[in-house]
Phi, psi and omega in degrees: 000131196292175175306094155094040169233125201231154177228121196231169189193165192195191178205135164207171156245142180305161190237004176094037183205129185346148170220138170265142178243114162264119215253149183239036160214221149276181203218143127246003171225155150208169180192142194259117153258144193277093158316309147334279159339284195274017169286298179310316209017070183273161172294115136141349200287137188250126200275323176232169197201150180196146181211138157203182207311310195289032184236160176328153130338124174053016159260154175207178163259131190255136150270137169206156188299146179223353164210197178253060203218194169271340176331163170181112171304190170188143163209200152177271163286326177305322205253343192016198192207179182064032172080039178194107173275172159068035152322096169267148220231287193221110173233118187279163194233133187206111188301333204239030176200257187320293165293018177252017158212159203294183191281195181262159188275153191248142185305179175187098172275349160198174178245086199303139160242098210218169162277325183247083167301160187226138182219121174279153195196144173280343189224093174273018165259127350216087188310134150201151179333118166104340190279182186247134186240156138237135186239139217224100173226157116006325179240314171274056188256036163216030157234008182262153177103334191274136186269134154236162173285158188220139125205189196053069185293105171260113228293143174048013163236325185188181179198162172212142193270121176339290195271128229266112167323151142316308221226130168298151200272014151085054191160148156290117193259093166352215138273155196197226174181146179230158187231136174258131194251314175189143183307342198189152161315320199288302166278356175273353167268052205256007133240171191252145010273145184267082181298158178225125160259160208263127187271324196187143182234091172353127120332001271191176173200114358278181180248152195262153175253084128004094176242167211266328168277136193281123173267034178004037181279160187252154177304169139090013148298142166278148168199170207224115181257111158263112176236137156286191199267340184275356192250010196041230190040021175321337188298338189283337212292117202085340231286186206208126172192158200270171187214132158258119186297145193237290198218167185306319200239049149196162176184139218264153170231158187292038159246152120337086160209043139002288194244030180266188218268182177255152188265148175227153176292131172292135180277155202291344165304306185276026167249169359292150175209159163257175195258146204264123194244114178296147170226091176345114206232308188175180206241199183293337180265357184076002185227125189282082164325137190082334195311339162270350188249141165276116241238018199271173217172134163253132187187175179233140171243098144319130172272107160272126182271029179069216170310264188349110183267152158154030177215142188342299188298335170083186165240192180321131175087345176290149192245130183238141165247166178194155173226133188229158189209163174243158176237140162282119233247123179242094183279085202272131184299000000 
């Protein structure tokens, strides 16, 4: 085998939902076969997937059944098939290259005006429950610049931001555009400390915490609540508390604030504002694990369409292999 040619490989079954592949060397090719698929050879179900560096973002090439035989077409993601484009397919994650600035922006033709907004797109590639967008309109513009959490994805149709507002963000929104910042908390966490800004803050005791990104915090963690004037709750603003994990996007911390003012998301009136942010301070100890390691990973994210086949990751229950390779590269004049 020639100089700098490495081959790594796996198995898994899918659960309908993105599977991250963490790779332990660089990668320029992968390629999937749905073990599953090609046993069934039901129509339209897509059986091999092959991605490598020189192709678009999230795009690959599919074999896919074109009848209920073993025949097999091939296209591919951008052009898909049965009357469905934009098939997602393959994104690699390279903390010192590729992924360190968001994706390109994609169209939004409206905004929902909710506490959990829903925003339509003709390309929902390639999103899944969980992953992180930023979203950029006209009307919701004091949610622009700010990252969320996604779910309940309709394919090529809409997406809704997860996690529950203090406040709608006080308006119907317009055409605008969104960008994918990363498939998961692991990877948008690749370094430490992970600050979060904050959607809504309890009253209670304890008071519970809201984030607009799934805060992947642990119990017994410390953490420092910033809220500004324009988000009320001021009485919260330095206070220091310890957090007990509740849910991916809340966690209750050991203050009393009962009887503090109510927190609200600032509305497109009050912008510019700054946004009210939780900040990792340290752990039960007082020393913030990780806060010096890099926490970053080369790796690839299979695209799963949910119920729908026609993407690497396959769908529930499908059993996929895969293979990935770095290549030894011959530039012939």
């Amino acid at each position: 085998m020639a100089d700098n040619t490495i081959i790594q490989q796996g198995l898994f079954t899918s659960t309908g939902v993105n599977k991250t592949i963490v790779l332990r060397s660089d990668v320029d090719w992968m390629m999937t076969w749905n073990l599953t698929t090609i046993a069934g050879a039901t129509q339209w179900d897509s059986i091999r997937h092959y991605w490598q560096r020189e192709l678009p973002f999230g795009d690959h090439v599919i074999d896919y059944h074109a009848a209920a035989t073993q025949a097999v077409s091939t296209t591919t993601g951008v052009a898909g098939f049965n009357g469905v484009a934009n098939r997602p397919g393959f994104y690699l994650i390279d903390s010192s290259t590729v992924n360190s600035t968001p994706g390109a922006a994609v169209a939004v033709a409206a905004g929902t005006n909710a506490t959990q907004p829903v925003y339509s797109t003709a390309n929902t590639s390639p999103l899944a429950a969980g992953a992180i967008v930023r979203v950029t309109t006209a009307t919701h513009n004091n949610i622009n610049g700010l990252d969320f959490t996604v779910d309940t994805i309709v394919a090529n149709t809409s997406f809704r931001l997860a996690n529950t507002l203090a406040t709608a963000p006080g308006g119907v929104a317009g055409a605008g555009f969104w960008r994918y910042i990363a498939p998961d908390v692991a990877t948008y966490n690749m370094f430490y400390p992970s600050k979060r800004v904050i959607a809504n803050i309890t009253a209670a005791n304890p008071a519970v915490v809201t984030t607009l990104v799934d805060h992947g915090y642990t119990t017994g963690q410390v953490v420092r609540i910033m809220v500004p004037a324009a988000c009320g709750m001021t009485q919260m603003n330095g206070l220091l508390g310890t957090v007990t994990n509740l849910t991916a996007a809340t966690f209750s911390i050991n203050i009393d604030s009962t009887l503090f003012t109510a927190f609200n998301f600032p509305l497109p009136a009050a912008v510019p504002f700054t946004p009210a942010e939780v900040i990792p301070v340290g752990d039960g100890n007082a020393v913030l694990t990780g806060a010096t390691v890099n926490q970053g990973y080369l790796g690839i994210v299979l695209a799963s369409a949910g119920a729908v086949s026609g993407s690497p990751a396959g769908v529930n229950n499908d059993v996929i292999k895969w293979v990935a390779g770095k290549s030894f590269n011959t530039f012939l004049p």
